[in-house]
Every structure is written in structure tokens, then in C-alpha cells.
N, C-alpha and C positions, 0 to 999 in steps of 0.2 A: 371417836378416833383420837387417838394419842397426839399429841405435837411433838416432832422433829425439832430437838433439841440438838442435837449434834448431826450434820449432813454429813456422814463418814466416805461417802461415795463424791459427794460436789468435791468434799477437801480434798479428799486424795484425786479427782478430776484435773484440781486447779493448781496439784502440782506434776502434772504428767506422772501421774501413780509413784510417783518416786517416795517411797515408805519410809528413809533413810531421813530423809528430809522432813517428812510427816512425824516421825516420831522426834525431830529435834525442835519443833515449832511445839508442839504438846507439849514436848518439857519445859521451853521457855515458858510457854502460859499456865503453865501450871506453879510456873516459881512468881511468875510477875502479875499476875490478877490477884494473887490474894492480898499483894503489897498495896495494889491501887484498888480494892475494893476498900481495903480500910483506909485508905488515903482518902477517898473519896468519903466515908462513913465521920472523917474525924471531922472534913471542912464541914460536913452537914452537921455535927456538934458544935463546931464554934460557929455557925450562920455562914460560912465565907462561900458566895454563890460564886462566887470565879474562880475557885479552887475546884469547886463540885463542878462546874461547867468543865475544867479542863481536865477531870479526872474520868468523868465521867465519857466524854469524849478518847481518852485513851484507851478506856472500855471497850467503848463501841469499837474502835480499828483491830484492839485484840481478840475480842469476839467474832467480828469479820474474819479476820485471818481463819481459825480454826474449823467457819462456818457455822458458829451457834448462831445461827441469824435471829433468833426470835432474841436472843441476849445483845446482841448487835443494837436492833430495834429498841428496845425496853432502855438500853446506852444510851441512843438518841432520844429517846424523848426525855430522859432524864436532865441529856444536855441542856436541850432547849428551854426546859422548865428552869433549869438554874440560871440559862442567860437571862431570863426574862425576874430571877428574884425569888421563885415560888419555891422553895428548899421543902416546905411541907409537902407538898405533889413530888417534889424530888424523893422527900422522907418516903413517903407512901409507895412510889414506883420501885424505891432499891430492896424494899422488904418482898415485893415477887421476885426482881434481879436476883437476889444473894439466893433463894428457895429452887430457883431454875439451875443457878450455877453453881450449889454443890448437886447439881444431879447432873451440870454438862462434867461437871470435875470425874463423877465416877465411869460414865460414859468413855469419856479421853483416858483415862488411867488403865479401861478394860479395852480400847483399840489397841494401847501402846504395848498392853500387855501381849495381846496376840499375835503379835509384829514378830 
């Protein structure tokens, strides 16, 4: 079984089907994760676990929003491993993150497109 990288049906649930709105929240995350994927990629190049803790944590809520829950999930535990110092576990977790999320990228690019 495949995993449910993008819940097109929760998202548009969780905004009253409203598609207008769906497709304005996909274009915002489509301009602002890749800014904070590499925000988050640069603190883990210089060590700074408070930087990756709060980047990675803005992850996680723009992933929620969208409903990539599984990118959501993989946000948080990256969070929590940076609060706690562990940047290599961080290192290790963002290299499935980035693998997942250019495939929720093409996923959201091919909803917006059908809109």
C-alpha cells in the first residue's frame, strides 16, 4: 500500500470545499517551504539546533495546513530531536522529509492544476 502523502479530500474537507482558498494556501506553500526547507538545511550546516528546532517546527504547521501529515509528522520529530541537540537524527530525518516533499510538491502543483 502506498502512503497518503497529500489528503486532497481532508484539505479540501477542512476548508468547506472551498477550492478558491485551496488553491491560494498551495501556492503560498509552494513559495514558502522551499525557503524554510533550506533555512532549516543551512542551521543544520552550521550546528544551530534552535534555528532547526524553529524551522523545522514551521514545517510542521505548513505541512499540516496542506494535510501532508506524514511531512507534518517527520517536522516533529525533527523538531524535537533538534530541541534536545541531536542535528545528526535531525540530518538523517530531513533527507526522507526533502524525498517525501518534492513528491507532496508535484502532487499539490497536479491538484492546483485541475482546479
Amino acid at each position: 500500500m502506498t502512503q497518503i502523502l497529500f489528503d486532497k479530500e481532508a484539505f479540501l474537507a477542512s476548508l468547506a470545499n472551498d477550492e478558491e482558498l485551496a488553491c491560494e494556501l498551495i501556492a503560498a506553500f509552494l513559495e514558502d517551504c522551499p525557503q524554510r526547507a533550506q533555512s532549516l538545511v543551512e542551521a543544520l550546516n552550521t550546528g544551530d539546533a534552535v534555528m532547526a528546532s524553529k524551522m523545522a517546527h514551521s514545517l510542521k504547521g505548513m505541512c499540516g495546513v496542506v494535510r501532508a501529515d506524514v511531512l507534518s509528522d517527520l517536522a516533529l520529530d525533527m523538531e524535537l530531536a533538534a530541541r534536545e541537540g541531536q542535528l545528526d537524527s535531525v540530518r538523517e530525518q530531513y533527507a526522507v522529509f526533502s524525498k517525501y516533499l518534492e513528491q507532496v510538491y508535484i502532487q499539490l502543483k497536479e491538484f492546483r492544476a485541475g482546479r
